[in-house]
MIDOSE-1310 file (N, C-alpha, C; in nm, 2 decimals, decimal comma, always signed):
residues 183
xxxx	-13,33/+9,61/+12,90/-13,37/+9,52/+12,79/-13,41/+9,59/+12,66; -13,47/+9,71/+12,69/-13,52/+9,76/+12,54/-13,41/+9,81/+12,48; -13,30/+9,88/+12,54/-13,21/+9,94/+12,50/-13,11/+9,83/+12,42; -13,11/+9,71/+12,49/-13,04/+9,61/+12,45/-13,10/+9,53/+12,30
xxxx	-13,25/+9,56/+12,31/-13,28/+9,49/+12,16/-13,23/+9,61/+12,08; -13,28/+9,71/+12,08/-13,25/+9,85/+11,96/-13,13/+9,78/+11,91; -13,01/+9,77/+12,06/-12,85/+9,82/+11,99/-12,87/+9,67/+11,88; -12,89/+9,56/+11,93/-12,93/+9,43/+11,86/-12,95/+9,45/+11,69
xxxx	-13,07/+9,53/+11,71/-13,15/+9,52/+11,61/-13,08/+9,64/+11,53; -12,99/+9,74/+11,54/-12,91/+9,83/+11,49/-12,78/+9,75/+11,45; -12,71/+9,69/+11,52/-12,61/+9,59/+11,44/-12,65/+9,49/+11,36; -12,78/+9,43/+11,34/-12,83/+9,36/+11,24/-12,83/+9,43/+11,11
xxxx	-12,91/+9,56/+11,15/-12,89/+9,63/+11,03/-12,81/+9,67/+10,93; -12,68/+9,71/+11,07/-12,59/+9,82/+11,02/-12,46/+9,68/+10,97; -12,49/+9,56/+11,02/-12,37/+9,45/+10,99/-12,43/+9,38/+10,88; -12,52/+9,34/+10,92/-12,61/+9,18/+10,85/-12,65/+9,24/+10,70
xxxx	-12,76/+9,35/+10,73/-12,77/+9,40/+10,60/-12,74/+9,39/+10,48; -12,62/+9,48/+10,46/-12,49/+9,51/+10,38/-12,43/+9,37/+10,29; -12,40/+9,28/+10,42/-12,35/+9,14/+10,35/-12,47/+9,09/+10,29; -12,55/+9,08/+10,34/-12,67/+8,95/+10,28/-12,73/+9,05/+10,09
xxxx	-12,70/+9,22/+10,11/-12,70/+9,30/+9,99/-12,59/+9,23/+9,87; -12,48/+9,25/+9,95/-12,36/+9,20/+9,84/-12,39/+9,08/+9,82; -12,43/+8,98/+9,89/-12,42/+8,82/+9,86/-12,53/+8,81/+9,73; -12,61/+8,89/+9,73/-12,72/+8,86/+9,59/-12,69/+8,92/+9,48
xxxx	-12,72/+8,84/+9,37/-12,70/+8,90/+9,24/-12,74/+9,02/+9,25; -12,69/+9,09/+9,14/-12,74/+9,25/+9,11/-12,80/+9,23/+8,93; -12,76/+9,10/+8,91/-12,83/+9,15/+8,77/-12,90/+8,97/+8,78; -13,01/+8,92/+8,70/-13,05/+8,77/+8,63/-13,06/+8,77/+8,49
xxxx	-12,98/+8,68/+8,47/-13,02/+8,61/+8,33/-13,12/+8,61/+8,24; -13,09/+8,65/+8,12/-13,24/+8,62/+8,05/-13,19/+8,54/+7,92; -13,28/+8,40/+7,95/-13,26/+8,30/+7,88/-13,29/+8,30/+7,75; -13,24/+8,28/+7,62/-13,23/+8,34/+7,49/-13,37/+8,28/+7,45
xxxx	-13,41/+8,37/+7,37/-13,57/+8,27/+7,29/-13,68/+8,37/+7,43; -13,62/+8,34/+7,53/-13,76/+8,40/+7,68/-13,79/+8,54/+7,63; -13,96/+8,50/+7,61/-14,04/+8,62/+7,60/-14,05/+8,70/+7,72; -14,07/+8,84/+7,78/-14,11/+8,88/+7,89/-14,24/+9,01/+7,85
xxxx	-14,27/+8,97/+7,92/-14,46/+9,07/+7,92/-14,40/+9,20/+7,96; -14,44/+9,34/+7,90/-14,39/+9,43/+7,97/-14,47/+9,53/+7,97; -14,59/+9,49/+7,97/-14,72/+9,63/+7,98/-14,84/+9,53/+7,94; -14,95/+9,63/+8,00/-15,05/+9,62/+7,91/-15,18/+9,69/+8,02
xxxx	-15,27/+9,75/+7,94/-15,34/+9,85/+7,92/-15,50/+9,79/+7,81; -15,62/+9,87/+7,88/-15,73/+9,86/+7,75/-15,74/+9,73/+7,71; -15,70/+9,59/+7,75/-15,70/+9,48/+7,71/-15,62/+9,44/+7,59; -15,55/+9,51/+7,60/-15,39/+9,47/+7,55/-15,29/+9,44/+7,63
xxxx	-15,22/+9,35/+7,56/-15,05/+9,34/+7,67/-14,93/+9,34/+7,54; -14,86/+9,38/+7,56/-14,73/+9,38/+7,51/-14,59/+9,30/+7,53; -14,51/+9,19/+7,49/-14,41/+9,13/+7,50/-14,31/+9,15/+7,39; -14,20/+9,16/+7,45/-14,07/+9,13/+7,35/-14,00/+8,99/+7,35
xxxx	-13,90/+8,98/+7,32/-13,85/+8,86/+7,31/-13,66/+8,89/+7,34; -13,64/+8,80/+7,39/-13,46/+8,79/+7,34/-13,41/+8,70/+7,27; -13,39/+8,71/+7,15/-13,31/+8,59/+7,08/-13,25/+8,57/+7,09; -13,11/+8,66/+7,11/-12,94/+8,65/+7,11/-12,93/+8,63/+7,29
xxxx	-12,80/+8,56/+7,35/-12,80/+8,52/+7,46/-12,69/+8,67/+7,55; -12,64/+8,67/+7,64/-12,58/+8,75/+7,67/-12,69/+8,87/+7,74; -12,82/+8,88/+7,71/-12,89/+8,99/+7,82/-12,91/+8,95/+7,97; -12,88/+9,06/+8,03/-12,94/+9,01/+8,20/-13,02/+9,13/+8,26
xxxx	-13,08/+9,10/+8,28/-13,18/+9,19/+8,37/-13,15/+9,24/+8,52; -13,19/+9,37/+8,50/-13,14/+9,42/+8,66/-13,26/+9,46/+8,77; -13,33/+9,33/+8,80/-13,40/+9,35/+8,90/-13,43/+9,52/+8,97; -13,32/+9,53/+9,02/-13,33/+9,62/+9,17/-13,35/+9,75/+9,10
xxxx	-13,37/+9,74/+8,96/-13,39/+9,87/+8,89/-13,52/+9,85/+8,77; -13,59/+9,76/+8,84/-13,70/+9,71/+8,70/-13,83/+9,71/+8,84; -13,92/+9,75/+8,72/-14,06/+9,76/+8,84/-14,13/+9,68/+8,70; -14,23/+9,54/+8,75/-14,25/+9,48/+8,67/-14,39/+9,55/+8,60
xxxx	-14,39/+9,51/+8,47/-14,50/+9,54/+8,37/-14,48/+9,70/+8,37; -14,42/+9,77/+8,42/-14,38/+9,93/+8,40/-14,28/+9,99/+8,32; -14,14/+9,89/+8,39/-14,02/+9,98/+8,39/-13,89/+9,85/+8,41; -13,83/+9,86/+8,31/-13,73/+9,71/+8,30/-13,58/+9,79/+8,27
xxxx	-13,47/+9,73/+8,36/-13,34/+9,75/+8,29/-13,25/+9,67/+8,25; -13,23/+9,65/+8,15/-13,16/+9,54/+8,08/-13,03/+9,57/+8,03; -12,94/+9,48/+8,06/-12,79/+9,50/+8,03/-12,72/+9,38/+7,91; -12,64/+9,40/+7,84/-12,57/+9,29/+7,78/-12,43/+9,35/+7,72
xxxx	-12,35/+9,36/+7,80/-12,20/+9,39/+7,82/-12,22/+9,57/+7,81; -12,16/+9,66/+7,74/-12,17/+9,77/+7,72/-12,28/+9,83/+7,72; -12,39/+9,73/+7,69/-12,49/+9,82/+7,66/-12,63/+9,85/+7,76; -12,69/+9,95/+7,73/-12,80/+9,92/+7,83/-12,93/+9,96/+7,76
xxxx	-13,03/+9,87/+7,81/-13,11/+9,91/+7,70/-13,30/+9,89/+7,81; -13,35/+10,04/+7,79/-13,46/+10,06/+7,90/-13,59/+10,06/+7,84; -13,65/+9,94/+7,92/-13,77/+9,93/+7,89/-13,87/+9,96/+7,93; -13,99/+10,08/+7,94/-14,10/+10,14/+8,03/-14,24/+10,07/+7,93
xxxx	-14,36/+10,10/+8,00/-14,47/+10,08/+7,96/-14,53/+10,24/+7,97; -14,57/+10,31/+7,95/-14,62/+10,46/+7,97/-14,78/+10,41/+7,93; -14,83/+10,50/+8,01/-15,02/+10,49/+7,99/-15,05/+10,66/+7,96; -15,07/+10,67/+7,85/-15,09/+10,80/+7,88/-15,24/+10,88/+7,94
xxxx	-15,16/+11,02/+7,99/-15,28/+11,04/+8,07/-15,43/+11,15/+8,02; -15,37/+11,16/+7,92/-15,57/+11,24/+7,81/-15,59/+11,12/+7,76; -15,73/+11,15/+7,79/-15,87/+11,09/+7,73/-15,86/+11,04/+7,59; -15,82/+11,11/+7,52/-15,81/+11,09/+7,39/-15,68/+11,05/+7,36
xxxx	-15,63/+10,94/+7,27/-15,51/+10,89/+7,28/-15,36/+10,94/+7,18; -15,30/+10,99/+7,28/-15,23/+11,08/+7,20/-15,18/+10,98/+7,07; -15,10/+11,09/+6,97/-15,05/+11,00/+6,81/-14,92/+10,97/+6,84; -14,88/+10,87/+6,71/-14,71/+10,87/+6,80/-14,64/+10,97/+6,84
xxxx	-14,60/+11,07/+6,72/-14,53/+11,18/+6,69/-14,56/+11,23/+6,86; -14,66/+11,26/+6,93/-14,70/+11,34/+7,05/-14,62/+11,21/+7,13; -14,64/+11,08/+7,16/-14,59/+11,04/+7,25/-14,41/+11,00/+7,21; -14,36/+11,03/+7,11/-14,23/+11,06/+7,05/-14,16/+11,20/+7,14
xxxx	-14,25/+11,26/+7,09/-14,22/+11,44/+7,24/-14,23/+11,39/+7,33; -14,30/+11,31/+7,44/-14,29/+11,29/+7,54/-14,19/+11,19/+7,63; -14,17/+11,11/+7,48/-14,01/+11,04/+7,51/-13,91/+11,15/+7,49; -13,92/+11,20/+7,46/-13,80/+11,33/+7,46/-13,82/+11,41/+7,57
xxxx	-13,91/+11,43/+7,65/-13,90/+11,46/+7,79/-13,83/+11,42/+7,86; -13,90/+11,24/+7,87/-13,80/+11,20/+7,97/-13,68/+11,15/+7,95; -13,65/+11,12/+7,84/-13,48/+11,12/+7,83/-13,42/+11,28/+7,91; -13,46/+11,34/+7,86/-13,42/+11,48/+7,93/-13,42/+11,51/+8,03
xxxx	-13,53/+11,45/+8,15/-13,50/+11,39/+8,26/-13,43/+11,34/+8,34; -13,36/+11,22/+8,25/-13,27/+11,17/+8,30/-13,14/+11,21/+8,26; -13,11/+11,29/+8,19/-13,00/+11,34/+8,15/-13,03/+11,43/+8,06; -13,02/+11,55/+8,12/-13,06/+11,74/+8,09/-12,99/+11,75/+7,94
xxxx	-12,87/+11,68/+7,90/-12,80/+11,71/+7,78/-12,88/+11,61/+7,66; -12,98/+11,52/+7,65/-13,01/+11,43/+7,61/-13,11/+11,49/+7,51; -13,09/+11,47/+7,38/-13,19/+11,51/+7,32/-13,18/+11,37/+7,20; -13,37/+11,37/+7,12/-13,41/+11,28/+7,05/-13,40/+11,34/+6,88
xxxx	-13,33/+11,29/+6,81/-13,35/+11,34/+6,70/-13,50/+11,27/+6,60; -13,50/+11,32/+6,52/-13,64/+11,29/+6,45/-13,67/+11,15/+6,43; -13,79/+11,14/+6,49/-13,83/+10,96/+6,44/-13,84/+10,96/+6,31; -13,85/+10,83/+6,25/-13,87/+10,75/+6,16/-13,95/+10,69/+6,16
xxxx	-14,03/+10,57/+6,07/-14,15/+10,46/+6,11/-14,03/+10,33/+6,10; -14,11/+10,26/+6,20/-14,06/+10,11/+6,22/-14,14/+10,04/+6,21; -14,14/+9,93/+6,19/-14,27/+9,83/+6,25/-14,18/+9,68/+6,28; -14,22/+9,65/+6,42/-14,18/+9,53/+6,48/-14,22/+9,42/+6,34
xxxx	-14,09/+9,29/+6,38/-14,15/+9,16/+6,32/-14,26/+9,14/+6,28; -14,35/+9,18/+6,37/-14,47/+9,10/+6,39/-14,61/+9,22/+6,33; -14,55/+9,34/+6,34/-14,63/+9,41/+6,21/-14,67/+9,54/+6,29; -14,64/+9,55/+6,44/-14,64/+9,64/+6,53/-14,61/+9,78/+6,49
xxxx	-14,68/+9,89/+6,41/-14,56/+10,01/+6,37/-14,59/+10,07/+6,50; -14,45/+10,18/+6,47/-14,42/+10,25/+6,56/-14,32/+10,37/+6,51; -14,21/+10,41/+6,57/-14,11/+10,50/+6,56/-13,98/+10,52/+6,65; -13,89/+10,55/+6,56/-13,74/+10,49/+6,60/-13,66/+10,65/+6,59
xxxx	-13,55/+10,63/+6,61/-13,47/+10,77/+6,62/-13,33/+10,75/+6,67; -13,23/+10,83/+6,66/-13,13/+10,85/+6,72/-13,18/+10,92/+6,89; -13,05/+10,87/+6,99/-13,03/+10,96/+7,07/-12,90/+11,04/+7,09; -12,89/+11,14/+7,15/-12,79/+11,20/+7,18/-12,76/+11,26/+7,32
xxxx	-12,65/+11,29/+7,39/-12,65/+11,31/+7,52/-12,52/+11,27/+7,56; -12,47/+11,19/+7,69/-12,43/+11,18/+7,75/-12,32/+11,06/+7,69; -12,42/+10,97/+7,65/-12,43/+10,85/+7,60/-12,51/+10,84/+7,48; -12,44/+10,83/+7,35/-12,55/+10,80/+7,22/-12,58/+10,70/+7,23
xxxx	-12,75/+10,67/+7,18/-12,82/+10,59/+7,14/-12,93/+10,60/+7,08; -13,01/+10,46/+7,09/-13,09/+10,50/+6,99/-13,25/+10,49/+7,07; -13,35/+10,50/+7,01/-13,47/+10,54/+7,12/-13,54/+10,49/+7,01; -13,66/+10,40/+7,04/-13,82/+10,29/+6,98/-13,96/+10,32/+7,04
xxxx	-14,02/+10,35/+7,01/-14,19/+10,33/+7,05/-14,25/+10,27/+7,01; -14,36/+10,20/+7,11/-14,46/+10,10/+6,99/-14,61/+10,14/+7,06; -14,71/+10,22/+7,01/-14,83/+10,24/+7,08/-14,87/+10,10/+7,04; -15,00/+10,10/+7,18/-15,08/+10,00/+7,15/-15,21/+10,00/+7,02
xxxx	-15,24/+9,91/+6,98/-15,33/+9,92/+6,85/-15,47/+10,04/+6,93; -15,50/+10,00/+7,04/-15,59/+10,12/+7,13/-15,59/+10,21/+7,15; -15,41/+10,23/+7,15/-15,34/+10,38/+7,22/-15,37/+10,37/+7,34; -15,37/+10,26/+7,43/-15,38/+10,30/+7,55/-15,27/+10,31/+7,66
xxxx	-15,19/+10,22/+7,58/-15,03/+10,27/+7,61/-14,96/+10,23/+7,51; -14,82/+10,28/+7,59/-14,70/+10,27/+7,46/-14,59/+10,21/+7,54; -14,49/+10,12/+7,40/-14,39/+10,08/+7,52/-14,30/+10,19/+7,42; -14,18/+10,22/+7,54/-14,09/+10,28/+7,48/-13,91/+10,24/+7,50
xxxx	-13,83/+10,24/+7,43/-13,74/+10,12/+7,46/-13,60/+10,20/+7,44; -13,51/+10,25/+7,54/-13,43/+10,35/+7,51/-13,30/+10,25/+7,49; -13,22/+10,26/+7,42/-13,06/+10,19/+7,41/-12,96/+10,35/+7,45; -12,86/+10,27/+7,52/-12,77/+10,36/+7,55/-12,61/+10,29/+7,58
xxxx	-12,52/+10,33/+7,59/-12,36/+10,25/+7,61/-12,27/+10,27/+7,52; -12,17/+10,34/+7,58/-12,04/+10,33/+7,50/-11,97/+10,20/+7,51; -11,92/+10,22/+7,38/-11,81/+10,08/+7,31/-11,87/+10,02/+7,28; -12,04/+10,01/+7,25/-12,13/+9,85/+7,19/-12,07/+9,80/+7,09
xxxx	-12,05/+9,68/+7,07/-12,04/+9,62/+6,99/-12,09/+9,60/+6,88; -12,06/+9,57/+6,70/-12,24/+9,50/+6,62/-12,30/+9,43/+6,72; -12,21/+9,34/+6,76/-12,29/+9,23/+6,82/-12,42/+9,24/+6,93; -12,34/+9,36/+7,00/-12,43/+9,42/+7,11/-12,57/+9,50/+7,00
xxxx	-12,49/+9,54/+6,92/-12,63/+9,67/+6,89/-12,75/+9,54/+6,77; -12,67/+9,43/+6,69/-12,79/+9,34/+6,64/-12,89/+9,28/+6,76; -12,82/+9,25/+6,87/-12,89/+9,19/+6,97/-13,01/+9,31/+7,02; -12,95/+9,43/+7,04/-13,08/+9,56/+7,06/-13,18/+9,56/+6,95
xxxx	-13,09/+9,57/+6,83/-13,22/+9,54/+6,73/-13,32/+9,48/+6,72; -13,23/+9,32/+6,72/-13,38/+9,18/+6,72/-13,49/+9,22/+6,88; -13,44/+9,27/+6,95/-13,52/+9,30/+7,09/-13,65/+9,40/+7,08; -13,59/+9,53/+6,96/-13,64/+9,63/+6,96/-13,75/+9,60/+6,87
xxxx	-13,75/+9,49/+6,74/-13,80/+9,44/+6,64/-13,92/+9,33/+6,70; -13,89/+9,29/+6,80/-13,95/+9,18/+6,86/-14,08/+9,23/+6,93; -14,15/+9,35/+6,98/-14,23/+9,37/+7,04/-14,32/+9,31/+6,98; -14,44/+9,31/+7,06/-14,55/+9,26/+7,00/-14,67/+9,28/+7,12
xxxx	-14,79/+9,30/+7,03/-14,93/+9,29/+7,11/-15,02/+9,23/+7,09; -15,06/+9,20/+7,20/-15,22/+9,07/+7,16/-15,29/+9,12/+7,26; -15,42/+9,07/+7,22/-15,54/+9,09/+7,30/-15,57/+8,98/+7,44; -15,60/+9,04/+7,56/-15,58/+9,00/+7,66/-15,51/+9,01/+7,79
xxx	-15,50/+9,21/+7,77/-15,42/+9,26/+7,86/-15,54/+9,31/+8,04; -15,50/+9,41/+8,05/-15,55/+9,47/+8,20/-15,69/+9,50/+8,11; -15,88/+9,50/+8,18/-15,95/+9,58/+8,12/-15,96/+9,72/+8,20
């Protein structure tokens, strides 16, 4: 009998699995106008927005309020929340280097060229840059008004479109913080 559940419970795995994997979406919709929360730290929280329609989010690769992957045709465009870890809150420029770590992480050839100042719609400054690598794109930060974290928002994809790269834009432009995140 025990040997008979194992084999059971091994063909479930090794059959059932697999299908019930393929039968689910790998990416969801993100309905144009829908805001999503994507951090928050120090009693701040952070949201962007999607205006233009065509993004989909890829669950099985998004850990929520941390770490988001978002797709809309060629492009891909990655959204983390980072807390950083000294006491004293680093400036952008320092958590700008640290975004150039981990692009470099993910791809050893990836380097950030020099930021710029941005400031979201809504008055959020931060800093923007080219990337280079594997895949050019372009790389955003937005500390929180606390510094208690930062979101950081990497674009990447060959063949984008304008259409695809205004749509990263209004996304990138859209962040925003208000009071009333984690204390």
């Amino acid at each position: 009998l025990p040997l008979g559940v194992a084999t059971a419970v091994t063909v479930l795995l090794v059959t059932v699995w697999p299908l019930l994997n393929a039968a689910l979406p790998d990416t969801e919709p993100v309905r144009s106008g829908q805001a999503l929360r994507v951090g928050s730290e120090g009693g701040y929280e952070a949201a962007l927005t999607f205006e233009r329609g065509g993004w989909e989010l890829y669950p099985g690769s998004s850990t929520a309020d941390r770490s988001y992957l978002f797709g809309r045709g060629p492009v891909e465009l990655t959204v983390r929340s980072v807390v950083p870890l000294e006491e004293t809150p680093p400036s952008a420029t320092e958590l700008w280097q640290g975004l150039g770590r981990t692009v470099r992480a993910e791809d050893p050839d990836a380097r950030l060229g020099d930021p710029r100042p941005v400031a979201a719609d809504e008055g959020a400054p931060g800093l923007t840059g080219p990337l280079a690598g594997d895949e050019d794109g372009v790389a955003a930060l937005y500390p929180s008004p606390d510094g208690g974290f930062a979101v950081q928002l990497v674009l990447s994809g060959p063949d984008a479109t304008p259409a695809d790269l205004a749509a990263v834009e209004d996304v990138i432009r859209s962040v925003v913080f208000s009071e009333g995140g984690a204390a």
